[in-house]
Structure formats: C-alpha cells, structure tokens
N, C-alpha and C positions, 0 to 999 in steps of 0.2 A: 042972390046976394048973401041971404042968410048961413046960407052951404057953404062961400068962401069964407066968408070971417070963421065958423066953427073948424073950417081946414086950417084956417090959420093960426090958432087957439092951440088947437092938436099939434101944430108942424112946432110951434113957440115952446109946448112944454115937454114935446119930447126931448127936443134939441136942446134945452136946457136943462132939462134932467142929465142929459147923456153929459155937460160939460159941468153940471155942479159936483155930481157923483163921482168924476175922473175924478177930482180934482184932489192932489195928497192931499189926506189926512191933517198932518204938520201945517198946513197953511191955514186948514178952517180954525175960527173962532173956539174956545174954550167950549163954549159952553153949548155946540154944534157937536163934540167931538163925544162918540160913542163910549170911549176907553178911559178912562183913567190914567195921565201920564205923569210919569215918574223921574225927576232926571236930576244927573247930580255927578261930581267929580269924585276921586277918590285919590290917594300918593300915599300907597302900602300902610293908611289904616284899617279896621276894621268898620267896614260900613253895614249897619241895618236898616232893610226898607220893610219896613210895616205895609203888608198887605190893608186896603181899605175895608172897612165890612167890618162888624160883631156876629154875625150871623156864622153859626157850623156850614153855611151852602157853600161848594169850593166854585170859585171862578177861573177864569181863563187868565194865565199870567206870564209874560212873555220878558224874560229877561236880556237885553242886549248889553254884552259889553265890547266896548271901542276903544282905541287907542294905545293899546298896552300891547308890549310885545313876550309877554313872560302868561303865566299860567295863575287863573285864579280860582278859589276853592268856593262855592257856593253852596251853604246849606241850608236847610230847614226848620225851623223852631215852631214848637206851637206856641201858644196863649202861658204855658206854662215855663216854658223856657229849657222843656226839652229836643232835642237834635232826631229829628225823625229822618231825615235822610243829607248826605252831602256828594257831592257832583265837582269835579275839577273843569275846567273849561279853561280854553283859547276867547281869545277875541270872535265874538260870535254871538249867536241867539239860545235860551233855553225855555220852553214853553213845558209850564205844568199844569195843572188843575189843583188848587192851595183854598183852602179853607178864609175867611174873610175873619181877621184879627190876629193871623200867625205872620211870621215874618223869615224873610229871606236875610242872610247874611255872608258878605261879601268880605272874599279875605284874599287881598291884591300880591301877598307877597312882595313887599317892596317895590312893585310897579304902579307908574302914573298910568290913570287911565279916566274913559268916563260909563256911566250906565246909564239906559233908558229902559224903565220899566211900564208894560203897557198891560192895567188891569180890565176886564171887563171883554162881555161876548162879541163876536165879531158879527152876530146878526141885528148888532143892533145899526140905527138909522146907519151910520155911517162907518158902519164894522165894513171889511173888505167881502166879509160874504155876503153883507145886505146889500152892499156896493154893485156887487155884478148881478145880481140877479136884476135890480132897479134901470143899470145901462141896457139889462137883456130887452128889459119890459117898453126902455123907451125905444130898443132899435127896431125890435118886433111890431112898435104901435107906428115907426116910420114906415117900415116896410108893407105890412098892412096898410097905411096911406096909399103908398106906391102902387101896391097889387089893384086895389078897388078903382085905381085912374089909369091904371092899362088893360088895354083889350087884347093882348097878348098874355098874361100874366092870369087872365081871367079864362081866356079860353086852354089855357093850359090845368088850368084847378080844375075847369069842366070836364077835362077829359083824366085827370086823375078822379075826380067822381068825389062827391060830400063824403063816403060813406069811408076809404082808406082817408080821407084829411082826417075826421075825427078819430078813426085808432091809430094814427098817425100823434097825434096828439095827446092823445092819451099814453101812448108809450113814451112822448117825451115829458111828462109829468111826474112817473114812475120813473123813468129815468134820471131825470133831475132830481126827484127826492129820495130817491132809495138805494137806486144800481150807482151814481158816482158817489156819493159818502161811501161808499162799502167798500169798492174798487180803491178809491182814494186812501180809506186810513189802514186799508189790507196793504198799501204800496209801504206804508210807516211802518207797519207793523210786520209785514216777512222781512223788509229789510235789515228792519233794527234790531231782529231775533237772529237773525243771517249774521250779523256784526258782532253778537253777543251781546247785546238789550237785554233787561229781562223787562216784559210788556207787567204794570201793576192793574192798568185800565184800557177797557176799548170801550168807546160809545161809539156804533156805526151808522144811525143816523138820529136824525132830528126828532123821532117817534119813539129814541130809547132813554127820552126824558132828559138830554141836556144837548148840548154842542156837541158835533162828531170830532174825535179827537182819542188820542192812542198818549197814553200816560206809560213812563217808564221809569221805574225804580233806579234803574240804575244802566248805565251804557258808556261802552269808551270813549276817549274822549277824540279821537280821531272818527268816531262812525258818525255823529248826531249829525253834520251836515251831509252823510249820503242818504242816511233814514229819510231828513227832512226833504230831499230832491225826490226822495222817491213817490211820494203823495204825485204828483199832478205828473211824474214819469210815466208810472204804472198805466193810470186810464190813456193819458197817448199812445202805449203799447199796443192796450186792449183794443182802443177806437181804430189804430192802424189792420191790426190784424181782420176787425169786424168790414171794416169797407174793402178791403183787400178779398175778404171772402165772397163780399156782396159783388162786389164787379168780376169776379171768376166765373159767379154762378150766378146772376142777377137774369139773365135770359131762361135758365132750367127752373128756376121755384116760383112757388106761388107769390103772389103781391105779397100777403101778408107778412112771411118769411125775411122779406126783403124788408119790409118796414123797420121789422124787429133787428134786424142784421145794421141796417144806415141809421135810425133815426138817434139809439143809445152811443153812438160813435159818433155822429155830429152834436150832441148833448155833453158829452165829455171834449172833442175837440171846443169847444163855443167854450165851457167853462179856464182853459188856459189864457181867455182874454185877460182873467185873474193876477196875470202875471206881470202885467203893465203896472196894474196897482202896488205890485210888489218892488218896480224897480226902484220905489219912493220910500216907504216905510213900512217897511216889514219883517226884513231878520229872519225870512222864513223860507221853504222851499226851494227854490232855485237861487235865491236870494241869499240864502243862505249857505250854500254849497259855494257859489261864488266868492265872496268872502273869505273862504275856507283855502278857497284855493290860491286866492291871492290874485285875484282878477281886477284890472282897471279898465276903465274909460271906456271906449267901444267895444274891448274885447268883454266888459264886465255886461253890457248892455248886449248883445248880442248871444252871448250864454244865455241868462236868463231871459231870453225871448224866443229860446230856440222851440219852445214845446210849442209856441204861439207860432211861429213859422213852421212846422209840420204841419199844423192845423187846417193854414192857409190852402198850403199844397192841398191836402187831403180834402178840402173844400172845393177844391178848384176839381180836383177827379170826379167827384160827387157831383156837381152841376155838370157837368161836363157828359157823362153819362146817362145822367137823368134828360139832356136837354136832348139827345141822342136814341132813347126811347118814346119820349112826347112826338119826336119827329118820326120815328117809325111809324108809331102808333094811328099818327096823320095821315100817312102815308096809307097804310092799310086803311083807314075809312075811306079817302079819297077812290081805291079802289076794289071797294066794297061798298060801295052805298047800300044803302038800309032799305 
C-alpha cells in the first residue's frame, strides 16, 4: 500500500511539474517570473529604458519591438551618458549582454509602435533554459516510472547491460552541458560572421562563468534573425548527420562508438522541445526568423516547430533501430544458450 501512494506522489509531481513549467511565462504571476519585464508604447518619441541593476555585472537583455512598420534605431548609453554602441532594427528581437544601470534607447522615427524588454538569466527558476531542463527531469522521472513497472523494458536494460547505461549516461551529461551550448552559440556565431556580424563576446558554456550566449557589436539588419535561427538549426544538423552515421554503421563498430555517435544527437534533438516554449514568449530563434519573415497563424506555428518535428522523425528511426538489435540480440541468445 505504502508502494502505491509514493507511486502516486512521483506520477502527481512529475505531471505537474511537466504542466506548471509549460506554462508561458506572460501568464505566471509577477513575482514567479524569472526576468524582469519591461513594457511600454512609444509614437516617434525618444524612449529610454533603464536597464535594472547598479552593479558593473552585464545581464541578459532582450529587446522586442512590435507593431511598427518603419525602422528603429536602438542604442546604448552607460551610467554616464555616453553612446557605446547603436543598432537599426525592424519589428523584431535584439538580445545583448548590458551592464545593470546603463540604458537602452529607442528612437521610432516617426512610427507607432510597442516594446517589451526582458532583463535577467534564462536559468533562472522560470528562464526558458531552466524550463526544459526541469520538463526534461519530470519526463525522465515518468519514464523511469514506466521502465521499473515493465518486464519488457526491464529485460531490455538487462540485455543492454548496467555497464553501457552508465557511460551511456554519462555521455549525456557531457553532452547536455558541454557539446550543445558549443554546437548551439557556434550556429550564432559562424552565421552572424557569414552575414557580416562582427562577434564582441562568446561565452560557450555554463563553466566559462556566465550564460552561453554570442554578443555582437554590430550586424545587418536583415541577418539578426537568421544568426538567431541558426542556434537550435545548427545542433539539428549535427544530431541528423550523427544518427545517420550511427544507423550506416551501427552493425560494424563497437557499443561504445555507437553510444557516442546516438546519445549527443538524441541530447540535441530532446533539447528543440525548447521551441514550444518559444512559440509564447520569446523573440528568439526560430521565433524570431518567423516574424522576420512575416509568417502567420499555422504557417507561423508550423515553421517554428519544424526543428521539433525533425526530432520526432529522428527519434522514431532511433527506437526503431535499437528495438531491431534488442531483437536480434534475443534472437542469438535463444540460439546460443549459455
């Protein structure tokens, strides 16, 4: 009895992790909300938004502007009320890393429009990257449910063996925290040097002391939403090409090989779940190309889901494959007893 209630404990807060953490941003409560938001009209004045913060530590600051069909000029000020850098922009998103106490300012050219400024790290509780990792950790803890109550699932672990689960695991750790920040802000950064960007900052991952993230002095203003596409492009590429190799040659190489070859490419596919979160409030990635392009309604939703539907596919070859060597594998026990 004791056994069901703590199942049911586990089934209650996975499930409800997995549905508070969807849940956009915009709708939680003030004071739930990781970021800092910023919002406000503007009809061809000069608008300044004071970054939050006295501190010299630069944060993460995401400018959105909406509703305007003309060109606005955003630039930079510090504490002192010098112009350190300025930027033309379309209706769209600009994400920099700004100092806490300097200030952005917003010059409409004669068009209405509106801005949504969003200060602070996305790892925090309810940033979009603490987001997925948290729905990762509740679907992993359902699944793990699932696996320990089937004898199918269990005897399939048995014959993968403890000893590739744990470097198996291990590689998606590494993978998770090392190989996609790299893959991901390298998709930002060849791109937006490809476009003529010039890159000011890369931090590639979470170990080189701040948020991973590619800072840029200056770039056209037609290229920032393919730069911004190209983040979560890029590792679909990589993930494509890596499972494509492991199903070529997944019969010729050794286990390990293969781990290394599937496990960083279902790591990278897993993380374009991201992109959901993005269909809501974000200004960013795919999200942001969309916009650019001038995309509505299903065709707007369907674009920026497309890296999520590769994934599926690519998930679907993965199990498909795997379930296809567990049954060989059977197969040779059955006629080879021991």
């Amino acid at each position: 009895m004791a056994r069901k209630i703590v199942l049911a404990v586990l089934v209650c807060v996975f499930v409800g992790g997995i549905v508070v953490f969807s849940f956009p941003q915009r709708y939680l409560p003030e004071r739930l909300m990781s970021q800092a938001i910023i919002e406000g009209d503007f009809s061809g004045e000069r608008v300044k938004i004071a970054i939050p913060g006295s501190k010299a530590d630069s944060v993460r600051v995401s400018l959105r502007i909406s509703g305007i069909a003309g060109t606005c000029i955003v630039s930079h000020e510090n504490a002192q009320g010098d112009i350190l850098w300025v930027y033309s922009m379309r209706a769209g998103t600009l994400t920099n890393s700004l100092p806490g106490g300097h200030t952005l300012v917003v010059e409409s050219r004669g068009a209405d429009g509106n801005y949504r400024v969003t200060v602070g790290s996305q790892w925090g509780l309810f940033g979009s990257s603490m987001r997925l990792v948290i729905v990762a950790s509740c679907l992993g803890g359902l699944a793990g449910l699932g696996a320990m109550r089937s004898r199918k699932v269990a005897n399939i672990a048995r014959r993968i063996g403890v000893q590739r689960i744990c470097f198996g695991g291990a590689v998606a750790v590494v993978s998770g925290l090392v190989l996609y920040p790299i893959v991901h802000e390298f998709g930002h950064y060849i791109v937006g040097i490809m476009l003529g960007g010039e890159a000011s900052e890369v931090v590639w991952t979470v170990f080189s002391g701040g948020e991973p993230h590619v800072s840029f002095s200056s770039m056209p203003e037609w290229a920032g939403p393919w730069m911004s596409a190209a983040g979560p492009i890029l590792p679909t590429l990589v993930a494509v090409v890596l499972i494509a190799i492991w199903l070529m040659f997944s019969k010729r190489i050794p286990w390990y090989l293969g781990v290394c070859l599937v496990v960083p490419a279902v790591v990278f596919l897993f993380s374009n779940v991201g992109c959901v979160f993005e269909l809501f409030d974000s200004g960013a990635h795919m999200n942001r190309l969309s916009s650019h392009l001038g995309l509505r309604g299903v065709v707007r939703v369907l674009f920026e889901l497309l890296p999520l539907f590769v994934s599926l596919v690519m998930f679907g070859l993965v199990g498909w494959r795997i379930s296809g060597m567990t049954k060989s594998d059977a197969c040779e026990g059955e006629q080879n007893p021991a």
